[in-house]
Backbone as JSON Lines, residues from 0, in Angstrom:
{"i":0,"aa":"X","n":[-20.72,-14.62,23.78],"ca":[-20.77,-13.93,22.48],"c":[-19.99,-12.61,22.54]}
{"i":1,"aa":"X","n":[-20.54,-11.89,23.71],"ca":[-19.63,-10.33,23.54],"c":[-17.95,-10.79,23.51]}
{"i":2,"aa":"X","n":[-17.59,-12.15,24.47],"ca":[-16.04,-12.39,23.81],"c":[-15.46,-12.29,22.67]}
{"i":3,"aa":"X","n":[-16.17,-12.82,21.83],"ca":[-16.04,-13.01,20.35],"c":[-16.32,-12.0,19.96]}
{"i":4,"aa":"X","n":[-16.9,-11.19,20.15],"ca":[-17.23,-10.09,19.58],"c":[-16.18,-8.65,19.34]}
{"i":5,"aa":"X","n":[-15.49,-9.12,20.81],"ca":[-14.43,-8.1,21.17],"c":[-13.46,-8.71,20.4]}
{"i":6,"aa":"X","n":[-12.88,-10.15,20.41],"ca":[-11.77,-10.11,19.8],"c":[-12.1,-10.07,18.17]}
{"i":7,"aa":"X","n":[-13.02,-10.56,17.9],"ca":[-13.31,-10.46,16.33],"c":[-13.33,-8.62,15.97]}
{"i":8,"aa":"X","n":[-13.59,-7.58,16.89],"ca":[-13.66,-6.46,16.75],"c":[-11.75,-5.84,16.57]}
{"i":9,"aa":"X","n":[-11.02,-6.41,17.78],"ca":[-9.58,-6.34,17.83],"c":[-8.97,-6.96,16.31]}
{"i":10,"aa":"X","n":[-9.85,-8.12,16.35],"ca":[-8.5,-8.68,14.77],"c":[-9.09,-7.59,13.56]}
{"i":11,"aa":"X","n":[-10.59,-7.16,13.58],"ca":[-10.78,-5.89,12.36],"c":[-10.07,-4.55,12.75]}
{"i":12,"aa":"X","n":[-9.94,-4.23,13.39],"ca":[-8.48,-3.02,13.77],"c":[-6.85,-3.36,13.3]}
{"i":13,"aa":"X","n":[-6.79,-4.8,13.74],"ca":[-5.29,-4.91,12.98],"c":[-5.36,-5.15,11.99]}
{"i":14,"aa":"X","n":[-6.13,-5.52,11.4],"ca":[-6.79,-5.95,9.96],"c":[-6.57,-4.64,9.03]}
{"i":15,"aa":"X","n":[-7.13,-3.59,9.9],"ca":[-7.85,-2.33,9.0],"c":[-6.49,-1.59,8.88]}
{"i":16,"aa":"X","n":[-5.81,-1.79,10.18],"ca":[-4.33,-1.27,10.42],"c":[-3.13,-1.84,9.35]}
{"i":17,"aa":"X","n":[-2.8,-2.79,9.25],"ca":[-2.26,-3.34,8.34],"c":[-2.5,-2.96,6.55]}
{"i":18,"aa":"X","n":[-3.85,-2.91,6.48],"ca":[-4.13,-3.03,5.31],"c":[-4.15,-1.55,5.02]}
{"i":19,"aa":"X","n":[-4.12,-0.79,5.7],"ca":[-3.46,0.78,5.77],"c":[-2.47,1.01,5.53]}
{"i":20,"aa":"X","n":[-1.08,0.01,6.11],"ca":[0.04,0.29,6.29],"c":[0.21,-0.57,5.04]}
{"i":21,"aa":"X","n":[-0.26,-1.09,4.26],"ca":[-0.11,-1.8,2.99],"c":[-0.5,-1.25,1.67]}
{"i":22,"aa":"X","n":[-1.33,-0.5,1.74],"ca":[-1.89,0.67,1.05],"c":[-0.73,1.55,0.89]}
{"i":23,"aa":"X","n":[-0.32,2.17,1.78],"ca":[0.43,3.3,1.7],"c":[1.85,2.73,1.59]}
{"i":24,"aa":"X","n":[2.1,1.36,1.4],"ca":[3.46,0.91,1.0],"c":[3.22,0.63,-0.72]}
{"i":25,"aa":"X","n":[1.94,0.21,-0.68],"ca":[1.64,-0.12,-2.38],"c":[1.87,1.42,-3.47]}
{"i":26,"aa":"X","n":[1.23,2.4,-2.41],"ca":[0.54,3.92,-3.21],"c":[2.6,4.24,-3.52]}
{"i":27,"aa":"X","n":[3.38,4.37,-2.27],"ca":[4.9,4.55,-2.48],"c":[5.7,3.48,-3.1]}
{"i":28,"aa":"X","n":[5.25,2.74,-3.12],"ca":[6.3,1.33,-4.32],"c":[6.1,1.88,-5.66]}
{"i":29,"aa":"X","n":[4.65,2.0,-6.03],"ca":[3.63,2.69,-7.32],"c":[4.63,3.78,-7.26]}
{"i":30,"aa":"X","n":[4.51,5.03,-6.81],"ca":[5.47,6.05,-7.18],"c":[6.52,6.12,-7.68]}
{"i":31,"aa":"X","n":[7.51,5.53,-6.99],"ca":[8.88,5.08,-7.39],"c":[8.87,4.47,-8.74]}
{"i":32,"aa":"X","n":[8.06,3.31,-8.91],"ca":[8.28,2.92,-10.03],"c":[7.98,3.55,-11.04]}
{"i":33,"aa":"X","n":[6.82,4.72,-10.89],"ca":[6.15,5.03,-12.12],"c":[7.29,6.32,-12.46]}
{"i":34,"aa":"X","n":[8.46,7.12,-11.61],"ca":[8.9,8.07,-11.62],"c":[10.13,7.05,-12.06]}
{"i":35,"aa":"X","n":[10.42,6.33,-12.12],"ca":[12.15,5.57,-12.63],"c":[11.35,5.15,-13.86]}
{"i":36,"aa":"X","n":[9.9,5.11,-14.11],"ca":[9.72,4.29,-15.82],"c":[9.52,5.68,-16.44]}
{"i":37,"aa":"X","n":[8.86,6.68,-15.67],"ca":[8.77,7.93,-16.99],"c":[10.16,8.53,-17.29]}
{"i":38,"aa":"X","n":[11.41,8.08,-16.46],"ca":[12.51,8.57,-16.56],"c":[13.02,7.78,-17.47]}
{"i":39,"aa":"X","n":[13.14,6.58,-17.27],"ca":[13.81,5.48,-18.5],"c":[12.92,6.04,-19.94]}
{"i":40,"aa":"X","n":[11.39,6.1,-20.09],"ca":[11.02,6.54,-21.14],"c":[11.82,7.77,-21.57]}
{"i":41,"aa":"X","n":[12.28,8.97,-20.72],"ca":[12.55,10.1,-21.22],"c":[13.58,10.1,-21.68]}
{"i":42,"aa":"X","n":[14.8,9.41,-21.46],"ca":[15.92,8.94,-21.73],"c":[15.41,8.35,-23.37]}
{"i":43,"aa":"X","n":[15.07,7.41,-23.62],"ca":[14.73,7.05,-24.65],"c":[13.93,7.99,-25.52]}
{"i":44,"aa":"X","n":[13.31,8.83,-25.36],"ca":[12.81,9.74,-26.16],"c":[13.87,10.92,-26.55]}
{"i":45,"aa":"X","n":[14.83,11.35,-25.4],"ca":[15.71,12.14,-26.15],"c":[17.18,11.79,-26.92]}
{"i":46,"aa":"X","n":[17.36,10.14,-26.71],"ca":[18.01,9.61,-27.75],"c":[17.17,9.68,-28.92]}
């Protein structure tokens, strides 16, 4: 059991790791886009 335990403990670290490093690719994709759409809006508002 403690086998399983350890590796089931190892795959929730890469797990937690990943989904960190996926987070913080989602939170910076989100940025970008939301800063190129309030720009396209602003463009269109001062036409």
């Amino acid at each position: 059991m403690a086998f399983f335990q350890d590796v089931g403990a190892a795959a929730a670290d890469k797990l937690v790791g990943l989904g960190g490093a996926s987070v913080m690719l989602t939170i910076i994709i989100y940025s970008l886009f939301s800063n190129l759409f309030s720009k396209s809006t602003a463009k269109q508002t001062d036409e």
